[in-house]
C-alpha positions as CSV (number, residue, x, y, z in Angstrom):
1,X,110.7,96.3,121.0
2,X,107.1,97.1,119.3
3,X,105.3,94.5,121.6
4,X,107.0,95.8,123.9
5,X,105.9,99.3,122.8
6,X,102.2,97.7,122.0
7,X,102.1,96.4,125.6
8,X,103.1,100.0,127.0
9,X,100.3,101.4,125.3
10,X,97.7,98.7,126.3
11,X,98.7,99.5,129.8
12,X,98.6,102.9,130.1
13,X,94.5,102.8,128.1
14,X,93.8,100.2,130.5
15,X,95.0,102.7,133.7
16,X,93.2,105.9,131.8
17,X,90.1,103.6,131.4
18,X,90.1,102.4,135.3
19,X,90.5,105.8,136.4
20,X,88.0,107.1,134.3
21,X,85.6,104.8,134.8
22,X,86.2,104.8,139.0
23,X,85.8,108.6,138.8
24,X,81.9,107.9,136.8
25,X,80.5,105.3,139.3
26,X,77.1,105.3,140.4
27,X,74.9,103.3,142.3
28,X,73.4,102.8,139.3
29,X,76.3,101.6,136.6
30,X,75.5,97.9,138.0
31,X,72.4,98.7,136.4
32,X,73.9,99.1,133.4
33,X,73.6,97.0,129.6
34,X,77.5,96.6,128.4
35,X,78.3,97.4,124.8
36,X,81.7,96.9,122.6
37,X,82.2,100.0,120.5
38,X,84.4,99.7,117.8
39,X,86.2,102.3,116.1
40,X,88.1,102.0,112.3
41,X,91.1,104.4,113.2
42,X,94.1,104.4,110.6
43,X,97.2,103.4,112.9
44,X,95.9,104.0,115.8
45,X,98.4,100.8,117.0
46,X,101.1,103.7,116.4
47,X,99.6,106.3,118.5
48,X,102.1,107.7,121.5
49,X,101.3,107.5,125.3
50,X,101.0,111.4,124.9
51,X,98.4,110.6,121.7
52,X,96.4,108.0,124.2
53,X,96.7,110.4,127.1
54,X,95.2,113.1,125.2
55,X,92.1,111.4,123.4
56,X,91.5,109.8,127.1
57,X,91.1,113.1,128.2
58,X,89.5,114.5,125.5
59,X,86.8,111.2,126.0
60,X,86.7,112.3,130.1
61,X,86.4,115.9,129.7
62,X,83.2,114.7,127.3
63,X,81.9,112.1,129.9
64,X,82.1,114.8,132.7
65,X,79.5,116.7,131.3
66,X,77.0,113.1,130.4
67,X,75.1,111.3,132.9
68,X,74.0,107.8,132.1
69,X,77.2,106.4,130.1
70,X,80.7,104.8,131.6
71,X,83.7,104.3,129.7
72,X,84.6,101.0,131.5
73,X,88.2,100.4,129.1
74,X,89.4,100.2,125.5
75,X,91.7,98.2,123.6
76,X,94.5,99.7,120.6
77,X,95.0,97.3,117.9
78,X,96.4,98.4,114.6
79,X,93.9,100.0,112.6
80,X,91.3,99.6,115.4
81,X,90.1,100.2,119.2
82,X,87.5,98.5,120.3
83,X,86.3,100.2,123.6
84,X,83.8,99.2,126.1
85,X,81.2,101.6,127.9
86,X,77.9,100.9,129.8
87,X,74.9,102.6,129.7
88,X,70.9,101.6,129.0
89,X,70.7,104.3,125.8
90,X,73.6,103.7,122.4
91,X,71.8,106.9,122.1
92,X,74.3,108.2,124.4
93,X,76.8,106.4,123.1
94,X,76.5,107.8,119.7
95,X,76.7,111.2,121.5
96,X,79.9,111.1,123.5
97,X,81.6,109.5,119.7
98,X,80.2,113.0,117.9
99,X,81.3,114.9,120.9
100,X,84.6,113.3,121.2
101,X,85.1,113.5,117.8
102,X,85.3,109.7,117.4
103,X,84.5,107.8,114.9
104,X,81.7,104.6,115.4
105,X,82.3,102.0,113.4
106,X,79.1,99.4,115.1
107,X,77.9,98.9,118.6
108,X,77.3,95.8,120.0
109,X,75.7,94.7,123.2
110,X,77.5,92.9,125.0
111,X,75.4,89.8,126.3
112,X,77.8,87.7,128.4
113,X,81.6,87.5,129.3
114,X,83.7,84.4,129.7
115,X,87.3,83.4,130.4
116,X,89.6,80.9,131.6
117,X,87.3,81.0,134.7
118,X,83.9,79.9,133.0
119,X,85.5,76.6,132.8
120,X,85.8,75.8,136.2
């Protein structure tokens, strides 16, 4: 029942991140350097779809107001959510995290991306 649970949550990040990030596109996000945020949050693996629906809207309702910086999607694990936004400045980064009011625990650009896919 908790994967089950975990997968829930996973799902409805992942449609709060897609919408969000749809909403922010510019000619210009292709532009964009990738970066993985990560973020030390005590049980954040527990948090309800009303706690993830609130702190994505809390993270738009910041995002509205920045040019420069997409939230592209995060990730919930148990004591962690690793998120991933694009922008040329961790300036900005930084500033949406204060704004927010969420924590940074490193960012890390993201260089390349592979999968099941890079093999072929």
């Amino acid at each position: 029942m908790k994967q089950l649970k975990t997968k829930g949550v996973l799902v409805l990040v992942t449609v709060f991140s897609l919408v969000s990030a749809s909403a922010q596109e510019t000619s210009s996000d292709k532009e964009m350097k990738s970066f993985l945020i990560e973020r030390d949050i005590p049980k954040a693996g527990e948090f309800t779809e009303a706690d993830l629906k609130g702190i994505s809207q809390k993270s738009c309702s910041v995002l509205e107001k920045m040019k420069g910086i997409v939230w592209v999607n995060s990730y919930v694990t148990g004591d962690k959510v690793f998120c991933v936004y694009q922008s040329n400045d961790t300036d900005l980064i930084k500033e949406h995290a204060e704004k927010a009011g969420f924590p940074v625990t490193s960012i890390m650009e993201i260089g390349s991306v592979i999968g099941p896919k890079t093999a072929n």
